[in-house]
Structure formats: C-alpha cells, structure tokens
N, C-alpha and C positions, 0 to 999 in steps of 0.2 A: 230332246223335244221339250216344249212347256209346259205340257200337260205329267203328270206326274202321277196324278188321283189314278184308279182303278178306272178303267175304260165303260162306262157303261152303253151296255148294249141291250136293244129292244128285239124280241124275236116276235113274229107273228105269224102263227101256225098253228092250221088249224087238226092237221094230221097229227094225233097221239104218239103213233110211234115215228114220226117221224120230227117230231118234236123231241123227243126221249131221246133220238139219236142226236139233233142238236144241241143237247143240255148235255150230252155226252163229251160230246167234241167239243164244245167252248169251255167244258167242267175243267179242259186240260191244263188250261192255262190261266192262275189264281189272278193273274192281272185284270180280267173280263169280272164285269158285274153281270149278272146278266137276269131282264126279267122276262117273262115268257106271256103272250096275249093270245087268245084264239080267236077274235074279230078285230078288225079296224076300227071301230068304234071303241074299243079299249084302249087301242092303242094311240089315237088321238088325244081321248080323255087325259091321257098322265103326260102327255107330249111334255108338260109344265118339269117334267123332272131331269130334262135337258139332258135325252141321248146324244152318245156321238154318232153311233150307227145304228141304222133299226133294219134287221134282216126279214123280208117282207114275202109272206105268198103270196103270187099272182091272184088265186082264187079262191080267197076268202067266201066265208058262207054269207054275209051280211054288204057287204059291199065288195067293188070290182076292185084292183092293186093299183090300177094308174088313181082313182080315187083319193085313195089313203096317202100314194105319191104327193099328190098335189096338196094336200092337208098337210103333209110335213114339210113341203118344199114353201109351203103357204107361210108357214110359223117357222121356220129355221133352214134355210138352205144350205148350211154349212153342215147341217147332217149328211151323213152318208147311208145312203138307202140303197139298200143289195135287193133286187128283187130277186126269190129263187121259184120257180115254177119246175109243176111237171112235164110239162112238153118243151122243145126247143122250137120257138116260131121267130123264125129270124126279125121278118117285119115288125110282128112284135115288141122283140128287145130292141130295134133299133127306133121306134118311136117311143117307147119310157127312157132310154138313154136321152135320147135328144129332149127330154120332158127331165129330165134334170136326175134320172137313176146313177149311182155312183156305179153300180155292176148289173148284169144279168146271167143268175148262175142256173142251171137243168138239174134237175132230181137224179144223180146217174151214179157209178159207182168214183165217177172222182171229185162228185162235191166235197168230203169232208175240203181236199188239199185245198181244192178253189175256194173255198166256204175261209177256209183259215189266212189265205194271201190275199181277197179281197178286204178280208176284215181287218187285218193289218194295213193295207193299205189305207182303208178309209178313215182307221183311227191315225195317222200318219200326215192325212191329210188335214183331220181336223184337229192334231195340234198342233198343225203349220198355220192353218187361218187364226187360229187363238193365239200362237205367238206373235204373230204377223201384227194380228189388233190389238196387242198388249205393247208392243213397241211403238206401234201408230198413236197411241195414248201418251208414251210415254214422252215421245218427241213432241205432241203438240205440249203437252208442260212443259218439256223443256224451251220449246220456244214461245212462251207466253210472254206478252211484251215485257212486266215488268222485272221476268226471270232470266232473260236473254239480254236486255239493254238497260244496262245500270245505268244511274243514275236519277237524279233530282234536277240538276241546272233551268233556267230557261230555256236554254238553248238545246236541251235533248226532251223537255215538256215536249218542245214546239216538234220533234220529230215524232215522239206519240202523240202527238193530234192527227198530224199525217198521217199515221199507219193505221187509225180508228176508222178514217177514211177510206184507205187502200182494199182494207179485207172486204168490203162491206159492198165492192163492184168487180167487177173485171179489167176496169180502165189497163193499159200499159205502167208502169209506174220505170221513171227515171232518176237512179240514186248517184250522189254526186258526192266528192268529197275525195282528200289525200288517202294517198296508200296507207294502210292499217287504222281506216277509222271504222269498219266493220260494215263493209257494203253486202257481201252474202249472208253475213248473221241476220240485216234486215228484210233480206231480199228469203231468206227462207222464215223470219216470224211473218211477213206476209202472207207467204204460202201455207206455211200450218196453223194461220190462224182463219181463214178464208175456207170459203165451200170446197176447194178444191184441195182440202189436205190430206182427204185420201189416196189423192192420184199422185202420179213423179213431180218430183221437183228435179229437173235435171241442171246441171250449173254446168256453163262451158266457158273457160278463159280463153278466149279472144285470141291476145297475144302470145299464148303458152302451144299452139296449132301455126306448124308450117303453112305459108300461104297456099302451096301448092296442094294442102291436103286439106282445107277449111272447108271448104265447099262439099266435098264429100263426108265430112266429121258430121255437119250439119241438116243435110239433107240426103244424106244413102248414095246407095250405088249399087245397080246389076251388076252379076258377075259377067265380068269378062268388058267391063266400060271402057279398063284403060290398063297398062301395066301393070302386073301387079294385084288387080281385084280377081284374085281367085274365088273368092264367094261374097254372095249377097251380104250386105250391110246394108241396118236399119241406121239412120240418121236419130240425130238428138234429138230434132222435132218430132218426129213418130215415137218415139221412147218417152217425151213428155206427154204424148198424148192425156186430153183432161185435165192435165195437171198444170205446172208453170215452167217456161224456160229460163232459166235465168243467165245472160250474155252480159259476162264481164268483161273488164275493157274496153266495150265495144266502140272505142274509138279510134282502134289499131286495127279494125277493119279496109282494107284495103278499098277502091269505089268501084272496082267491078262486078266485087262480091256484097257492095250495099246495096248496087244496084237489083242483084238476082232477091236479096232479102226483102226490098220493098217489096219485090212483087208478091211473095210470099206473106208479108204482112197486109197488101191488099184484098188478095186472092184468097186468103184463109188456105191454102194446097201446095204440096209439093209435086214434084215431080223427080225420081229418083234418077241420080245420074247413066245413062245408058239406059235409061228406060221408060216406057211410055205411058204407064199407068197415072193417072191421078190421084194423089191423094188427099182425101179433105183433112184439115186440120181445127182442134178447139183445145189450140192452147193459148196459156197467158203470158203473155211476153214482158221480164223484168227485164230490164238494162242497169248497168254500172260504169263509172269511167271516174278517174281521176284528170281528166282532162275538161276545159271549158270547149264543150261542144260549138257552143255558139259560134267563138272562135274559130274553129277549127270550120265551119262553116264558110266564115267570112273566108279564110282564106284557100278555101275551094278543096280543103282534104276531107274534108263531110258531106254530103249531100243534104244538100236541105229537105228536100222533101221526106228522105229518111228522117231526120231530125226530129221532125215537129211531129210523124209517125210514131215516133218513139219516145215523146217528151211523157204524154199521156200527163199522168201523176207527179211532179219534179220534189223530190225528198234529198236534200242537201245534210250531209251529216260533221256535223263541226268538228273541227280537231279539238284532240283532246285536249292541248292547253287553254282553249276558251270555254272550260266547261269546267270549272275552279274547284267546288272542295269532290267535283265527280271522283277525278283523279283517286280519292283517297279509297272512297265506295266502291269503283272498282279492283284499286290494288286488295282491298281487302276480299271481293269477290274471289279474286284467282290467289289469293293467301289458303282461302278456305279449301275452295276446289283443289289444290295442290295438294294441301294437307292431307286430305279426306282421298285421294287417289293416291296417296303415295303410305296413308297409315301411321301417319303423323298425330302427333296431340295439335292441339289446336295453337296458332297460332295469333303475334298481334305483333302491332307495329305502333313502337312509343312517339310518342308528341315531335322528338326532334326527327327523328325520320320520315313521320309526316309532313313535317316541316321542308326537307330537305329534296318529297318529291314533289309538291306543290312550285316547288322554285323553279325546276327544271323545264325545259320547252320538248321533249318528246315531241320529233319529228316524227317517228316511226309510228306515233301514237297509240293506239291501243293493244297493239301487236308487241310493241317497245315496249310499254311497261309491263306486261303478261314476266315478258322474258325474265326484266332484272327481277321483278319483288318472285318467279320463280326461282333464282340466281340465290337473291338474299334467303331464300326459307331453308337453302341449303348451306350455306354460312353461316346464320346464326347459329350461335354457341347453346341457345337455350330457346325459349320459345317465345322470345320477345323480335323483332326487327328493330335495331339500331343502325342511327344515320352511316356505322361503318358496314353494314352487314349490306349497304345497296351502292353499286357497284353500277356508274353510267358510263366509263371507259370503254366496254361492248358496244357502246354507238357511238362508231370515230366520231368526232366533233370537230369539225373543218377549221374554227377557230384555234383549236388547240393544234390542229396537226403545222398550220404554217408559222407558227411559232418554231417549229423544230428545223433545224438544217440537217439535210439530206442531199443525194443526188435527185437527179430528178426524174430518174428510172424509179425510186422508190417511192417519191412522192404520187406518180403515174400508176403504180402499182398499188399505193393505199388507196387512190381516190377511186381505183376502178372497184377494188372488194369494199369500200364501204357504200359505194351504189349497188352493187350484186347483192349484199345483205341487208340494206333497206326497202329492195324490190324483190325479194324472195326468189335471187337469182335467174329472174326473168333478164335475159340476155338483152330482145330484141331494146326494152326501155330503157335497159341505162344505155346501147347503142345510140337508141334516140336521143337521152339528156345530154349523154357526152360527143355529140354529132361524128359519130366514128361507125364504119361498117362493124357488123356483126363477127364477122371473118377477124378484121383487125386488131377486134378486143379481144378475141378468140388466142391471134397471136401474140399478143401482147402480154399477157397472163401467162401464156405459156413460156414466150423468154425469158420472161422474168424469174419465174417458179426454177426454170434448168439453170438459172446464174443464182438460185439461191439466196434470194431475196425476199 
C-alpha cells in the first residue's frame, strides 16, 4: 500500500469503560495512532490532523453521529467513519451507510473482531485512494505538454498551440499524421491535461479488433446476445465514462459500424448488444488515423457525415524528419529515460553522431529513433554515443534491399517483415499496403519461415 506512516485513528466515545476497552484493542496493534474524543465537537475541531478512520458513537452527549458523519464527510470523504452504537437499528445503519458511513458496528460481545476487520479495511481503503491520487499526480506530470512532446521546431510550437486549445473545451479533437509520430502520447496529454483527468482515458485500436467482434468491444453486450457471451460486458464507452475515448485508426472502421457510431455520437447513448436499456453517455471523443480521411471519403470508404462529426479539433503531427535539430532533443530524451530505467551513468551523444542522425529520414519516426539510440546506449563502449554505436540496418531500407540479388521468395519475405515491424505487426495494414488478403500474408510467412528463409 502507499500509505506507510502509522494509521492514525480518531475514536469518539463517550463511555469510559468502554473507551478503555477501545484503547485496549487498538493498543494491540503498534501501527495505529490513536487519539481518543468524548464529544463531536472535539472531534471536528482537530479534523485538521487528517485521520484515516474515525470510529464514531452513535450518541454522543453534545450532538447526534449522523451530525459529526456529515462534518467529516463535509471536510474529507476519503475518511473512513465506523459508526459503533449501542443498539442494532437496522434502518438506522442503512441510512448513515447510504450518508456515506464506511461501517456500522453494535456494542456486542464480537465488536473487538468486527472493530478490528472494519478498521483494516478502512485503512486499506484509504491508502488505495492516496495511491490512486499520488499516481493521478503523477501521470498528469508526466504528461505535461512540454514533458511528454519534445521538442522546439515550428512545426511541433504549432502543435502546442493546438493542444493549449484542446484542454480548454470538450470539442472532439482529430490527430493526424504517419505511424510512430506519437498520436496517443497527444491524445492522452489532452486528457491529463483537461478537466476530465481524473476520469478513464480509455484508447481502443481500431484495427487491432476482429470486425466481427468491434461492435461489441465498443459498446457491451447482455449475456446470452450471441455465441459465446456467456456474461455481461461493459463496452469501452461505458468504461470511459467522464473521461476520454480515444479510437485509433479510426479509419479501418468498416461503414456499418460508422454508421451505428454516428448515431451514438449524435445521441450521446448506447444501447448494449441484446439488450434494451439506454445508456446515456459524457464522454470525449479523440480520434487518430494515419490515413487522409478526406480521401477516403471522396472515395466512399468513410462516411461523411461521420467525418466532419469527428473532425472537431484537426491536430496534424509532422514527421519527425521535418522537425530538424527536434530529432537530437529527443534522441537525447530517451538516451536519458533509458539510462536512468536501466541504471546507467549518464549518457551523451558526440557532434558526429548527432550529425549522422540528423541526415537520416526515419520513416518509422519517433518510434524508430527511440529503438536505435535505445540499440546504440547498449553498444556504446563507454558513455559517449559514436556515429558507429547507431546502427539504421534495423529499418530495412527498400533502397538498399533492391540493390541486392535474391530469389524472389526472399525478397517477398523481406518486404512483408519490414512492413510487419514498421506497423507494429498490425496484420490487417500491411494486408492493406500490400493489397493481399490477410489469410495470404498469413501463408506466405508461413512458407517461407518452413523453407527456411
């Protein structure tokens, strides 16, 4: 857990000996602080000394327990407040429960045990919401714009202008741009930069989801919808609730399934597969695609009206080789990060190395250079990066490959794995670039691989 300090707990009770048996049973355990109050009004007063749990009698001499409930639920609800009474009124506990009581324990002979597994529990509880919000912290720094998208250029300024923009409504926002130029790294500094960074940020690839199974991945399904659904599934949209969805690729969306999507981007509601409830929805819809939508329009595999539904915000992210000395700012970025996750002394990359990746056109763009100068930190001999220590042979380079004579079973076989690792072996895309079924690439690979090639 994250909490670590000594658990402090407030008791408030007004019974002497039954206070003295409290201080007894919490004495057991050196991890509990524990201070002891005999009115509610005490025990408000010091509230400033930020318990985790405050174990509460019902009937205080000075004021009623739901009272004092409401006073600490007021000022901290991430307390966990045990109410313990002498009588057991069921209505009762089930209206302080519902008023925000973590427990409701009876003065009987097995409070100590219940006394002792509620209090665990509620300290349990509260340093899951304290780690919970120490992580929440941490990710929005880490995704602060100028922590998350290195660089200087004009051409990535002009992308933080846009995103100073973005946080600052709800609009849709549509990011655009080649594979590995960092379309969800932008698609989540919007979200954890933006009102809604407490809530999901849920990301779903597009193309990485059987067609036959999208629709359900997306929006749920009652059990028993269709083959197979043996139990209820929440869809992506309900799991973003509040928060942002973020649909990459979404231009390998098929138009059956654009079409059920508009309506849900009209409608704000789903409606879960086999089932007839409505649900309303407030979420923020990012998109991504390395494809020109427009296009894809024109020629009737997009729907327009989805389009321009989804254009919202249009943030186009440049490849890295038009973003000139960026390149260097972030190879040194993920020099450092590598370094410092792997326990390294600190690392640097001399003039002619610099030199050597400024020349190069990294297709793969940001993704591609991560890899080598990761590649070269582990090569270098010492703690310098030299122009031999970065190593671009890891990105076939088509020009170099047809310079070589081979059959042309192997040529067939290079050009398919060098698209498989420039698309993060998304099948369906390179099926697409290289206009070949999915099945066919499937077999292709495979005879290859049993001939040993």
């Amino acid at each position: 857990m994250y909490e670590k300090d000594p658990i402090k707990i407030f008791v408030v009770e007004d019974d002497p000996a039954y206070s003295k048996f409290i201080k007894y049973v919490l004495g057991l355990n050196p991890d509990f602080d524990v201070e002891f109050f005999t009115t509610g009004k005490d025990c408000i007063n010091n509230l400033y000394k930020n318990p985790a749990v405050v174990t509460l009698d019902y009937s205080l001499p000075d004021m009623p327990g739901e009272k004092v409930l409401a006073h600490i639920r007021n000022q901290d609800p991430n307390i966990g407040v045990i109410i313990v009474s002498a009588q057991e009124k069921i209505g009762t506990a089930v209206e302080l429960l519902k008023s925000g009581a973590f427990d409701y324990i009876t003065k009987d002979q097995d409070t100590k045990d219940r006394l002792l597994n509620s209090i665990n529990n509620a300290r349990n509880k509260s340093s899951l919401i304290k780690e919970i919000d120490h992580l929440k912290k941490e990710i929005s720094v880490k995704y602060e714009f100028e922590k998350s998208i290195i660089g200087n250029s004009t051409a990535i300024k002009k992308v933080f202008t846009l995103l100073e923009k973005a946080v600052n409504t709800n609009i849709s926002v549509s990011i655009t741009g080649e594979t590995g130029t960092g379309k969800e790294l932008v698609a989540k500094a919007i979200h954890y930069n933006s009102k809604r960074k407490n809530e999901p940020f849920v990301a779903v690839n597009i193309a990485a989801i059987p067609r036959d199974l999208i629709e359900s991945e997306l929006f749920g399904h009652e059990k028993g919808a269709f083959t197979g659904a043996v139990a209820k599934r929440i869809g992506k949209f309900e799991e973003a609730e509040g928060g942002t969805i973020f649909l990459d690729e979404i231009g390998e969306m098929d138009l059956n399934l654009q079409a059920k999507l508009l309506r849900v981007l009209q409608e704000r509601e789903i409606t879960r597969i086999g089932g007839n409830q409505v649900i309303k929805l407030d979420v923020r819809v990012i998109t991504a695609t390395h494809r020109n939508l427009s296009d894809e329009v024109k020629e009737g595999r997009f729907r327009e009206d989805l389009y321009y539904r989804l254009l919202g915000l249009p943030i186009h992210l440049p490849p890295l080789r038009d973003r000139g000395n960026d390149i260097i700012l972030v190879a040194k970025h993920f020099l450092d990060q590598f370094a410092k996750e792997n326990q390294l002394p600190k690392l640097k990359i001399d003039s002619e190395a610099q030199e050597k990746l400024l020349q190069y056109p990294f297709h793969g763009n940001i993704r591609e250079l991560k890899s080598i100068i990761e590649l070269a930190a582990v090569m270098t001999e010492d703690q310098t990066i030299r122009p031999q220590d970065i190593n671009f042979t890891s990105s076939l380079r088509m020009e170099t490959l047809l310079h070589q004579e081979m059959p042309m079973q192997q040529y067939m076989y290079r050009i398919i794995r060098h698209f498989l690792d420039k698309h993060d072996n998304n099948v369906l895309e390179v099926a697409r670039i290289l206009d070949i079924g999915k099945s066919s690439l499937y077999r292709y690979l495979k005879e290859m691989e049993d001939a040993g090639i």
